[in-house]
C-alpha positions in Angstrom: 172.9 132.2 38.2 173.1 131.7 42.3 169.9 133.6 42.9 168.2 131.3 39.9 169.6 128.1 40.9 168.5 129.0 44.8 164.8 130.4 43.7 164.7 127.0 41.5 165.2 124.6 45.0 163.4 127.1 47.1 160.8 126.6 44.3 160.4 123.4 44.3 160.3 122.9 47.7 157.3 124.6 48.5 155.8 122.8 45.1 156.7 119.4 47.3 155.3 121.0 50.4 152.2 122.3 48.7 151.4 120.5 45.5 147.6 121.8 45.4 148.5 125.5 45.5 152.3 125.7 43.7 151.4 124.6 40.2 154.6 123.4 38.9 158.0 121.8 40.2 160.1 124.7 39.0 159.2 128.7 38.0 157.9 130.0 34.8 160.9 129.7 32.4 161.8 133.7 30.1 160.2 131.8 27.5 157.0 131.7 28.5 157.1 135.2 30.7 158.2 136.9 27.6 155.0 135.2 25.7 152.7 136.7 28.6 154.7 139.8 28.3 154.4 140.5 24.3 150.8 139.8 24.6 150.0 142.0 27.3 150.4 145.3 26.2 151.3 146.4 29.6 152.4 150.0 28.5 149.1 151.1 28.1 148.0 149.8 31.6 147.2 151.7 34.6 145.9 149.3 36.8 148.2 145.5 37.0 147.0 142.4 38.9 148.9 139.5 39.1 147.1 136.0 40.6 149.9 134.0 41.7 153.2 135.4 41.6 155.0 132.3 43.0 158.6 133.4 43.2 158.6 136.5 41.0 158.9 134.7 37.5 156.4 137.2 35.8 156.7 139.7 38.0 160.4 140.6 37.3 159.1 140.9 33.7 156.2 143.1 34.5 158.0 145.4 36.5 160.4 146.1 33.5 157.6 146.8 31.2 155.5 149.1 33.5 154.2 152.2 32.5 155.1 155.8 34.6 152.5 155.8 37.6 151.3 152.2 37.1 149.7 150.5 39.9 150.9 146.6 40.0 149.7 144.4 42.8 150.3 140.6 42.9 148.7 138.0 44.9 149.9 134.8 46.2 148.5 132.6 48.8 152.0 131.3 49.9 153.5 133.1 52.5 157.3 132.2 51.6 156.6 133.2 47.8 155.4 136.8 48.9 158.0 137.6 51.3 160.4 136.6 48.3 158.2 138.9 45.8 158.2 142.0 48.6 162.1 142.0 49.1 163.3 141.4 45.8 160.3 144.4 44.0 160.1 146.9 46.6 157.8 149.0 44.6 155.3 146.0 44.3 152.0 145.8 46.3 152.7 142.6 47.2 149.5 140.3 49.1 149.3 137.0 50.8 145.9 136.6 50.2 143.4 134.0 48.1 143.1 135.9 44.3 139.0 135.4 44.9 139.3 138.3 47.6 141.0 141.3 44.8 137.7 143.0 45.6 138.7 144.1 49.2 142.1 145.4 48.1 140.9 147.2 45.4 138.6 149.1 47.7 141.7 149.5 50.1 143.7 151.2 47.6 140.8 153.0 46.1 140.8 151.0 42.4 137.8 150.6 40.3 139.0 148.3 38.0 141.8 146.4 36.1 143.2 147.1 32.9 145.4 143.9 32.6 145.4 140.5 34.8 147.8 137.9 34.9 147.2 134.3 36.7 149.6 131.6 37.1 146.8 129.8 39.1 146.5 126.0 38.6 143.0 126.3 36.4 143.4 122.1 36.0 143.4 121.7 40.0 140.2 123.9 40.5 136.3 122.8 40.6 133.8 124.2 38.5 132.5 125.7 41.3 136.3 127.6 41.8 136.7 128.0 38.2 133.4 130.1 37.7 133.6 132.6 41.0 137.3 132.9 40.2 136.2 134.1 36.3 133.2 136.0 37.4 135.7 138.0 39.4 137.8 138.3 37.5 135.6 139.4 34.7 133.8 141.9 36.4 136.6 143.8 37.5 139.0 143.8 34.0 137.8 147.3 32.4 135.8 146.7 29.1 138.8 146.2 25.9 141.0 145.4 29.7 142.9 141.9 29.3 143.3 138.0 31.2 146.5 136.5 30.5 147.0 132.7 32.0 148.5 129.8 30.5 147.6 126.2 30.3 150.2 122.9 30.2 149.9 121.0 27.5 149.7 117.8 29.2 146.4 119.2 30.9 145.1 120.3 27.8 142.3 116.9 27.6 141.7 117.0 30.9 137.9 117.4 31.8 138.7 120.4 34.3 140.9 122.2 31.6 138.5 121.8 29.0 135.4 122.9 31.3 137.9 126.2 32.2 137.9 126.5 28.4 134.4 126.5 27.7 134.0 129.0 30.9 136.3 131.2 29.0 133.9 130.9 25.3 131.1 131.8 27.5 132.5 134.6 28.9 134.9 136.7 27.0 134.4 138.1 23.7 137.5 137.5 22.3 140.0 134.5 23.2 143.1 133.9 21.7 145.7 130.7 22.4 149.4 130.9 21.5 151.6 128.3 20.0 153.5 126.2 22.3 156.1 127.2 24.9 158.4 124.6 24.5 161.4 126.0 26.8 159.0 126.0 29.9 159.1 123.0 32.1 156.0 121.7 31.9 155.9 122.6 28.2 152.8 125.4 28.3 150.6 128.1 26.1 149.3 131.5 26.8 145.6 131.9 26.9 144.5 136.0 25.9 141.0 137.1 27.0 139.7 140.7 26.3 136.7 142.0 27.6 
């Protein structure tokens, strides 16, 4: 309950210090990793990206549900939030790096493509112009029948950027799925699914 309460102010902190990049005042609550998590289907995954692993949230959750020889590397731009992520999962590939550049790491580690992505990037805070590379991205390296998991807040759900990340997502993906609300999250939130 220590560790929580510290990765809570350490949390939001860095939110107050960088409210562009950190999308929310406090971590993903269990609630809404375990939503990600169920929908996932990380068992049968070889090959795990996670876009913005703030703290370690999800990535506590999709350590435990790894399959034998899995390869999971996260991404965060913020440099406090990955050495956090590197101490506390060892056996994480852990980069401070923008999500838009996966393609050079996956050339580093010798990875042609991604069975299962999960982004806690701030969709609502991005342009168009952000929006689409980012998809296109991440689109062309998710293996056909591979799976995007993010999630959106409800109170961004009218915004014009959220809906125009919506409509990026129609065009895009062949199937799209949106679960029911996470109410025990803080900002209330639901979990987009995308297979390609």
């Amino acid at each position: 309950m220590i560790t929580d309460m510290h990765d809570i102010i350490m949390f939001s902190k860095e939110f107050l210090l960088h409210p562009t990049t950190v999308s929310s005042i406090v971590p993903s609550s269990k609630a809404l990793s375990s939503t990600i998590i169920d929908k996932a289907n990380l068992k049968n995954a070889k090959v795990i990206f996670e876009l913005g692993c703030g703290s370690g949230a999800i990535t506590r959750d999709i350590v435990s549900n790894l399959s034998d020889g899995a390869v999971f590397i996260a991404f965060d731009t913020n440099q406090t939030f990955t050495k956090i992520v590197k101490r506390k999962y060892p056996g994480v590939i852990v980069i401070n790096d923008f999500a838009e550049n996966v393609e050079k790491y996956m050339k580093q580690y010798s990875i042609d493509k991604a069975d299962v992505i999960i982004s806690s990037l701030p969709w609502a805070a991005f342009s168009h112009v952000a929006q689409s590379r980012l998809l296109r991205i991440i689109y062309r390296i998710l293996n056909p029948g591979g799976s995007f998991l993010t999630y959106i807040y409800l109170h961004t759900f009218v915004f014009p950027s959220q809906n125009r990340f919506r409509k990026i997502l129609n065009r895009k993906f062949k199937t799209i799925n949106i679960s029911n609300a996470v109410w025990a999250n803080l900002p209330p939130a639901a979990v987009i699914r995308c297979i390609r």
